[in-house]
ZAGU-497681 format. One record per atom (N, C-alpha, C, CB): x, y, z; residue number from 1; atom name; residue in one letter; chain. Coordinates in nm, 3 decimals. Last residue first. Glycine has a CB too. Layout:
REM residues N
px / py / pz / num / atomo / residuo / cadena
X / Y / Z / NUM / CA / A / A
...
***
This chain:
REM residues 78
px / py / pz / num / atomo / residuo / cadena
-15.687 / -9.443 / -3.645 / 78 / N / X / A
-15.666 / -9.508 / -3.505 / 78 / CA / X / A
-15.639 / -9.417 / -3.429 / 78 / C / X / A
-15.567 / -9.607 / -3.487 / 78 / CB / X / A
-15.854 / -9.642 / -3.855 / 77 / N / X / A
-15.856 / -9.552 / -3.756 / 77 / CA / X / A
-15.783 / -9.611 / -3.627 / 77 / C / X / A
-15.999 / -9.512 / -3.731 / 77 / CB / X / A
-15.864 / -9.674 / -4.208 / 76 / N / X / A
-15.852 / -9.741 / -4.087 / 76 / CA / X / A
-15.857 / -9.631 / -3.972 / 76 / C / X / A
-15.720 / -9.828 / -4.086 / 76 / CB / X / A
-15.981 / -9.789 / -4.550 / 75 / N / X / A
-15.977 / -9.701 / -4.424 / 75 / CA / X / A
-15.954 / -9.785 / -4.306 / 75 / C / X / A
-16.110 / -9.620 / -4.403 / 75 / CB / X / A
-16.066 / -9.784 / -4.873 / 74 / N / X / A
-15.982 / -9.868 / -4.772 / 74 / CA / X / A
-15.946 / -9.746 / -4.622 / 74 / C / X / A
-15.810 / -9.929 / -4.872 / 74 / CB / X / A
-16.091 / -9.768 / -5.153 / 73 / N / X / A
-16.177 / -9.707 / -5.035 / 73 / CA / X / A
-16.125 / -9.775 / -4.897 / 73 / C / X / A
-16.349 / -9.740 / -5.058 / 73 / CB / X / A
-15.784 / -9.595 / -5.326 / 72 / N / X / A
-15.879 / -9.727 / -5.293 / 72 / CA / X / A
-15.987 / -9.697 / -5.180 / 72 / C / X / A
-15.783 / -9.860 / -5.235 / 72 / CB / X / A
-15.590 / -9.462 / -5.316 / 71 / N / X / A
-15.610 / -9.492 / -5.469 / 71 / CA / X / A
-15.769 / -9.628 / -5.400 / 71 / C / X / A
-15.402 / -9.586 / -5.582 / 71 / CB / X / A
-15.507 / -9.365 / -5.053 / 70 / N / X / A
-15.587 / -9.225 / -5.180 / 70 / CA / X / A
-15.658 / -9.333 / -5.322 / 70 / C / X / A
-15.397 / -9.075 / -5.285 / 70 / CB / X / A
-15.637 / -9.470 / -4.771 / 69 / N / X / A
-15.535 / -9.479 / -4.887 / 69 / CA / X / A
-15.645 / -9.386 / -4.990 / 69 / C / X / A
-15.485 / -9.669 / -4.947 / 69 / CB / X / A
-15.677 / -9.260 / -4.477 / 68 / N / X / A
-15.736 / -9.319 / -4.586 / 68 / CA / X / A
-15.623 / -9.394 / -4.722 / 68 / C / X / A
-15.830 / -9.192 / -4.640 / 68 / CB / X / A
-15.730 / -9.294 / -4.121 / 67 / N / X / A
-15.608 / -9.285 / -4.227 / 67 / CA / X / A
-15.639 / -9.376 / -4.402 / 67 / C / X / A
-15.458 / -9.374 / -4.130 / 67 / CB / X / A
-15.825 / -9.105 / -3.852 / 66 / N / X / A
-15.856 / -9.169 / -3.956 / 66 / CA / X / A
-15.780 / -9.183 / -4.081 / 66 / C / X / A
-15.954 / -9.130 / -3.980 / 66 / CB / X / A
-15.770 / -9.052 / -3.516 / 65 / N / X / A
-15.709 / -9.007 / -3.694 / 65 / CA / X / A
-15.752 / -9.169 / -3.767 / 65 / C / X / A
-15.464 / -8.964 / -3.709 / 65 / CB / X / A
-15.782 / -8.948 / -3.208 / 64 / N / X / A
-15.802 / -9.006 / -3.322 / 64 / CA / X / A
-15.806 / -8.993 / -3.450 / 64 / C / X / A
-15.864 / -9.033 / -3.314 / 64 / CB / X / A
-15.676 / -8.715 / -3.027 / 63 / N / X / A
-15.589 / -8.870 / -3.065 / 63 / CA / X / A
-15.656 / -8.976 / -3.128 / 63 / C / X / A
-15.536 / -8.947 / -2.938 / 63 / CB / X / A
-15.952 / -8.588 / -3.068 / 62 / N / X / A
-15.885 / -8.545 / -3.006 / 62 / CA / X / A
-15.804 / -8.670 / -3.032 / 62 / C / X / A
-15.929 / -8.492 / -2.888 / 62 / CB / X / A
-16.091 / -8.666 / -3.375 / 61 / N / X / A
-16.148 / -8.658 / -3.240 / 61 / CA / X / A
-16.009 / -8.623 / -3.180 / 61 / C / X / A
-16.231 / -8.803 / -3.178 / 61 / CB / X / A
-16.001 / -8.719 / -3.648 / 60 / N / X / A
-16.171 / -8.723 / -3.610 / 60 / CA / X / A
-16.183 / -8.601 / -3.465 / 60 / C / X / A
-16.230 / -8.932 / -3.546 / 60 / CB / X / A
-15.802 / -8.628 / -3.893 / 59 / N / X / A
-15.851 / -8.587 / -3.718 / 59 / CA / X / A
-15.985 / -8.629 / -3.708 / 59 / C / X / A
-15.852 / -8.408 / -3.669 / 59 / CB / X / A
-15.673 / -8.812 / -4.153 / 58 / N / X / A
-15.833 / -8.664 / -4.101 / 58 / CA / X / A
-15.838 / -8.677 / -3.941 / 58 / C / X / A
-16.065 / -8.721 / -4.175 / 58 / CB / X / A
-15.441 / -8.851 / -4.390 / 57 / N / X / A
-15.485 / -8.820 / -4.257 / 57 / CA / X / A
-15.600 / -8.725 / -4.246 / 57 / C / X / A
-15.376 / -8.768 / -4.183 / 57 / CB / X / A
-15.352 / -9.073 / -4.651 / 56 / N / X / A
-15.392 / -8.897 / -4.630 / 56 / CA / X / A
-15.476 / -8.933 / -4.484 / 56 / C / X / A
-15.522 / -8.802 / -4.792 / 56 / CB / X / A
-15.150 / -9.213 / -4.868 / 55 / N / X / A
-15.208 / -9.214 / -4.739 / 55 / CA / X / A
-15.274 / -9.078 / -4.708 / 55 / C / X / A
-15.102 / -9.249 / -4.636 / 55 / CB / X / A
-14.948 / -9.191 / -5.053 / 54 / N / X / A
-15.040 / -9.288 / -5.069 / 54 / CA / X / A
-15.166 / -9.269 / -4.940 / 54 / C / X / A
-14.954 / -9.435 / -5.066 / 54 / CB / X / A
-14.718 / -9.015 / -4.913 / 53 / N / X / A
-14.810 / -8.944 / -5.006 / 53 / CA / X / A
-14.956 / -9.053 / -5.014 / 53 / C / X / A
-14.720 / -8.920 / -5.174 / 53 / CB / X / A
-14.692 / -9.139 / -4.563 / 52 / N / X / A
-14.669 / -9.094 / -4.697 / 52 / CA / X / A
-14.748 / -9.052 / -4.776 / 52 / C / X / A
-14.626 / -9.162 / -4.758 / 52 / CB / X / A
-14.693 / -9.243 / -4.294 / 51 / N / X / A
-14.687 / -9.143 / -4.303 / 51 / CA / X / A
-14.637 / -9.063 / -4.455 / 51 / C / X / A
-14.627 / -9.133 / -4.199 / 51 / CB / X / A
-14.655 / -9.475 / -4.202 / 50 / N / X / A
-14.793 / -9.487 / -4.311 / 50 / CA / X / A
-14.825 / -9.331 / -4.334 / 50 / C / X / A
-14.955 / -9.580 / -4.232 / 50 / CB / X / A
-14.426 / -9.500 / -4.126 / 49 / N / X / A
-14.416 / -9.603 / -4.182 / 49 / CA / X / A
-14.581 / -9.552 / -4.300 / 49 / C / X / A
-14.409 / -9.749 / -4.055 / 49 / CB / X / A
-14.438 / -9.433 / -3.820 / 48 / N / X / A
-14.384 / -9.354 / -3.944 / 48 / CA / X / A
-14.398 / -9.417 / -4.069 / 48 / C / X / A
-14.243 / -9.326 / -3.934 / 48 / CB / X / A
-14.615 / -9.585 / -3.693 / 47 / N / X / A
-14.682 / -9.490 / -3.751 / 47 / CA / X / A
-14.606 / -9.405 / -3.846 / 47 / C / X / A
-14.738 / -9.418 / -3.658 / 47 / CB / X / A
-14.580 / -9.889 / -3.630 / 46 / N / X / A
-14.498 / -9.810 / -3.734 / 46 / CA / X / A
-14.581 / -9.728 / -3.787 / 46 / C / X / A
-14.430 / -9.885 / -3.842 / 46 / CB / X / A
-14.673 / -9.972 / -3.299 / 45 / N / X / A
-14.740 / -9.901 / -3.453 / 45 / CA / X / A
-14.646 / -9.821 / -3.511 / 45 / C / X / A
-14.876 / -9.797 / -3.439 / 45 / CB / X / A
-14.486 / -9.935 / -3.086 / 44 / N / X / A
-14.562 / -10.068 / -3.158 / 44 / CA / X / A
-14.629 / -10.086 / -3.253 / 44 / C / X / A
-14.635 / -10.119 / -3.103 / 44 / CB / X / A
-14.393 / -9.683 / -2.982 / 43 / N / X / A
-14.303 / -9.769 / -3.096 / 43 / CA / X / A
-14.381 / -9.909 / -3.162 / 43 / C / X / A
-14.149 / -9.829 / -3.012 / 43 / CB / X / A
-14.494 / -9.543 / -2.832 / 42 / N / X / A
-14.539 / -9.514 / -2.926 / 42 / CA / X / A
-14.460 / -9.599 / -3.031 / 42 / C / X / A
-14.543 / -9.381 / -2.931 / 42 / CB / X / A
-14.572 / -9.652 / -2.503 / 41 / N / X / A
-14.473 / -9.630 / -2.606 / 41 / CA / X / A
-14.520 / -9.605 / -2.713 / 41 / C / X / A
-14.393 / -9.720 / -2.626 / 41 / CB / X / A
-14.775 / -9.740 / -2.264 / 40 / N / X / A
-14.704 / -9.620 / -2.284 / 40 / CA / X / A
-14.597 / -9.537 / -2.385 / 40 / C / X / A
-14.662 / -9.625 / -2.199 / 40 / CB / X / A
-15.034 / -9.909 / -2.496 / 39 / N / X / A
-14.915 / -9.932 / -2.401 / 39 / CA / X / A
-14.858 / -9.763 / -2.349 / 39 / C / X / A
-14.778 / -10.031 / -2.501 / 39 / CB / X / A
-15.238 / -9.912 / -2.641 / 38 / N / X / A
-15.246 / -9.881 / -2.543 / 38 / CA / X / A
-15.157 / -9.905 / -2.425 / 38 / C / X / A
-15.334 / -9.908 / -2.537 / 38 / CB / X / A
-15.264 / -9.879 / -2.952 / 37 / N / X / A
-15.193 / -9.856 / -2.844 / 37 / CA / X / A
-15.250 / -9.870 / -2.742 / 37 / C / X / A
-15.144 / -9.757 / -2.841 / 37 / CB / X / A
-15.536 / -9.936 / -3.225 / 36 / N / X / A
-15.510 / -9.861 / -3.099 / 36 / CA / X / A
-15.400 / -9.946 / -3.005 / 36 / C / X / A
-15.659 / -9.839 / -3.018 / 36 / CB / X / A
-15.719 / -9.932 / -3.529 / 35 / N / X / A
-15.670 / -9.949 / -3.430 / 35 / CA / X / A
-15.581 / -9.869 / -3.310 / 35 / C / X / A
-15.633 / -10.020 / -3.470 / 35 / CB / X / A
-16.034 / -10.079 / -3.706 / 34 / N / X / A
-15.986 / -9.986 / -3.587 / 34 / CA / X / A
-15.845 / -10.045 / -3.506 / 34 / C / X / A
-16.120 / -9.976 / -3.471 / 34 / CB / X / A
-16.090 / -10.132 / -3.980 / 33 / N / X / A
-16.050 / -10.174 / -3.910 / 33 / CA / X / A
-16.025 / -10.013 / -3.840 / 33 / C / X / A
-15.958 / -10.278 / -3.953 / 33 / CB / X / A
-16.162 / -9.999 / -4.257 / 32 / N / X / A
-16.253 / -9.984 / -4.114 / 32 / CA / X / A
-16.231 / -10.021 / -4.036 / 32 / C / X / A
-16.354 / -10.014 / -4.094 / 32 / CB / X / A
-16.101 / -10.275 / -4.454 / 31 / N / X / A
-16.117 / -10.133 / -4.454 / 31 / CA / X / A
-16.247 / -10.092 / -4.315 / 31 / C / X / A
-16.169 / -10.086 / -4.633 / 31 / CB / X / A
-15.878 / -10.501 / -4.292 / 30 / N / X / A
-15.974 / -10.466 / -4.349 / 30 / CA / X / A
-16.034 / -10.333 / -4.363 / 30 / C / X / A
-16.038 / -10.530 / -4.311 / 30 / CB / X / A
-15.531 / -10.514 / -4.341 / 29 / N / X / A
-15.644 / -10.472 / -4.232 / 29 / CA / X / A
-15.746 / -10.461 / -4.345 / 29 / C / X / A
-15.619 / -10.315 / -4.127 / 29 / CB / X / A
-15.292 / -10.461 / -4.475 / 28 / N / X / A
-15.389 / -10.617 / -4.451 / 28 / CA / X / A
-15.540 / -10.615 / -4.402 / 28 / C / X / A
-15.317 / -10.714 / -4.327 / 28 / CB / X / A
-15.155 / -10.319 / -4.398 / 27 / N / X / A
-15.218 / -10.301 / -4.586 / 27 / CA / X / A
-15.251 / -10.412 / -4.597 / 27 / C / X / A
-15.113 / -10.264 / -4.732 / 27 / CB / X / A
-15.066 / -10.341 / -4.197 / 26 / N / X / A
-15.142 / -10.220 / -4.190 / 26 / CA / X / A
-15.254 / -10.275 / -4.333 / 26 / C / X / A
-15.024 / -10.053 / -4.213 / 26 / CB / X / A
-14.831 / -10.537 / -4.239 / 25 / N / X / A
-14.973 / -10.566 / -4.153 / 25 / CA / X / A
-15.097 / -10.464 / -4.173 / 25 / C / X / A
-14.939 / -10.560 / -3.990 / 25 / CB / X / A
-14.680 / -10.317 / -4.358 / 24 / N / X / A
-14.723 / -10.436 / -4.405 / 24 / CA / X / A
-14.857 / -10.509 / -4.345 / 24 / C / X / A
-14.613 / -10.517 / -4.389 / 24 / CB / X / A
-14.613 / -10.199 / -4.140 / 23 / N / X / A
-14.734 / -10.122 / -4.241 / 23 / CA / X / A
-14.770 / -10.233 / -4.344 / 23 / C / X / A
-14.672 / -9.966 / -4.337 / 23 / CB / X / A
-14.682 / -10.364 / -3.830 / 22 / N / X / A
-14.639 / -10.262 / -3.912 / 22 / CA / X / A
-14.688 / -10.195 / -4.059 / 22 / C / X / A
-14.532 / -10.301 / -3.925 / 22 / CB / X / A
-14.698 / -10.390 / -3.502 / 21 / N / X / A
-14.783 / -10.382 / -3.592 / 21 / CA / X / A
-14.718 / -10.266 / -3.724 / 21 / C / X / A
-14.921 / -10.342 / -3.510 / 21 / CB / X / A
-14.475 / -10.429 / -3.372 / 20 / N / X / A
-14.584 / -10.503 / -3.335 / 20 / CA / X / A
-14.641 / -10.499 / -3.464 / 20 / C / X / A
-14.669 / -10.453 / -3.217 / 20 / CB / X / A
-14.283 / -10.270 / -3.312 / 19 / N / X / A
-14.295 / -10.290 / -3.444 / 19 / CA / X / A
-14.402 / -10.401 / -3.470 / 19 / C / X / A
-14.161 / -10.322 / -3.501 / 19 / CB / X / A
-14.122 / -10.292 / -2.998 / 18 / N / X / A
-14.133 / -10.218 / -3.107 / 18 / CA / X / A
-14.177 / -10.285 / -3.231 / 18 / C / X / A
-14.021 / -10.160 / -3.125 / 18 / CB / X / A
-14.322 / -10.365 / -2.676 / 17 / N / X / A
-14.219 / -10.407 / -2.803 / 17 / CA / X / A
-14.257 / -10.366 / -2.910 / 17 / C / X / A
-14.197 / -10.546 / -2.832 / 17 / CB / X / A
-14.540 / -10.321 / -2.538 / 16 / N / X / A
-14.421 / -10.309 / -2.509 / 16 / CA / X / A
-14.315 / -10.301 / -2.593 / 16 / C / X / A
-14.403 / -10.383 / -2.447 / 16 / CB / X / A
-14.820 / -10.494 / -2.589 / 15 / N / X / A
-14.681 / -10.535 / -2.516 / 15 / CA / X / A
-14.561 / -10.482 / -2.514 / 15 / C / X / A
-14.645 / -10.636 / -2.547 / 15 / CB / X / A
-15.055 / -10.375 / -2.655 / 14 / N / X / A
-14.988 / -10.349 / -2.516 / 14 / CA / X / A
-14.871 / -10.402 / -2.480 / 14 / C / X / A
-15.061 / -10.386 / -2.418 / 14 / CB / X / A
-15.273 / -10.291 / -2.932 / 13 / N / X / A
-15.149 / -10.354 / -2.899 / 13 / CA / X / A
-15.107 / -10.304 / -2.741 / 13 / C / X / A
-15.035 / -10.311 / -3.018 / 13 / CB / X / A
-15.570 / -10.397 / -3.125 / 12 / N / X / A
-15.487 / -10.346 / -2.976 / 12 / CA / X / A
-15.345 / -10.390 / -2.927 / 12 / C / X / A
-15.570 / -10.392 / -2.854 / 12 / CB / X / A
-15.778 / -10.427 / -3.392 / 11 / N / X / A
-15.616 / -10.440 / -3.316 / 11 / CA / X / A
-15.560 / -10.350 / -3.216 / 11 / C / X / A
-15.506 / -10.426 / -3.416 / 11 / CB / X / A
-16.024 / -10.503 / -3.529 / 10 / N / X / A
-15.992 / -10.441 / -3.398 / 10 / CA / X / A
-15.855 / -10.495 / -3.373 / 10 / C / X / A
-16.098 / -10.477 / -3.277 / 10 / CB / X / A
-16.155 / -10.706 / -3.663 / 9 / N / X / A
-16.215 / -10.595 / -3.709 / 9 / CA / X / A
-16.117 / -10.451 / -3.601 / 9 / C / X / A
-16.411 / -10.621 / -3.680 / 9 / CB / X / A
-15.951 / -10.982 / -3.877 / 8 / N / X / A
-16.048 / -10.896 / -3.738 / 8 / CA / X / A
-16.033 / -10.732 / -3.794 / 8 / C / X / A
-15.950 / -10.915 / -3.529 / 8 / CB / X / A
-15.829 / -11.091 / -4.084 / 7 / N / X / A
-15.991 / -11.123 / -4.035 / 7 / CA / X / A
-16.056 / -11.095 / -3.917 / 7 / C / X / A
-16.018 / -11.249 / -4.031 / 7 / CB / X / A
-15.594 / -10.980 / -4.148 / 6 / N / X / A
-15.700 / -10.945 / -4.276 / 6 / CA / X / A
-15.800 / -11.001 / -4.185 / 6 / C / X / A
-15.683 / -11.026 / -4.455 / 6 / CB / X / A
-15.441 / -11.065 / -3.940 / 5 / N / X / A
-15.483 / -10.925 / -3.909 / 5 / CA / X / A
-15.600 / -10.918 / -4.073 / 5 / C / X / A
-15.309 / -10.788 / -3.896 / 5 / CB / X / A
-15.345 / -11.280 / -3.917 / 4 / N / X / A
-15.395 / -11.261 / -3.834 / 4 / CA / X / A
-15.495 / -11.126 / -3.883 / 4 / C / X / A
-15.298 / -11.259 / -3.731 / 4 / CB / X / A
-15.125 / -11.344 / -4.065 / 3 / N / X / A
-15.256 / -11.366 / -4.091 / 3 / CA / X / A
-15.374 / -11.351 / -4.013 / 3 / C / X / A
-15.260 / -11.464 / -4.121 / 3 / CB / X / A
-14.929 / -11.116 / -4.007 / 2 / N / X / A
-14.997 / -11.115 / -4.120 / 2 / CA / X / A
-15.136 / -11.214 / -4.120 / 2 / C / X / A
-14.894 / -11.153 / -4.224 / 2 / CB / X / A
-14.869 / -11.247 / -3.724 / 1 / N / X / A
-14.953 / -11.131 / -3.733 / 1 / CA / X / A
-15.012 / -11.114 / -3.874 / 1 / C / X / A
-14.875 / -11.007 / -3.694 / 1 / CB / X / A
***
């Protein structure tokens, strides 16, 4: 997954299994990367994980959140 993830624009996860995508992977993504669950679990995105001061959250849309790092222009959504 690390190398995977600095050269797409879109990560979808469905399999089920915890930790798919974590914050390490997160701080790979290109800025603007979009991503998204779509399994029934909430364990495949270490969303606790990007839940810190470095990070700041905006609601776009009803279960979408845009997640900025504070020290860089770097953005993702998911």
């Amino acid at each position: 997954m690390p190398e995977v993830v600095k050269n797409v624009d879109i990560v979808v996860t469905a399999t089920g299994n915890k930790g798919v995508l974590t914050r390490e992977n997160m701080d790979k993504l290109k800025n603007g990367a979009i991503v998204c669950n779509m399994g029934h679990s909430n364990t495949e995105i270490d969303v606790m994980a990007l839940k810190t001061q470095d990070l700041t959250w905006e609601k776009v849309r009803t279960q979408v959140r845009e997640i900025a790092r504070s020290q860089s222009c770097q953005r993702w959504c998911t």
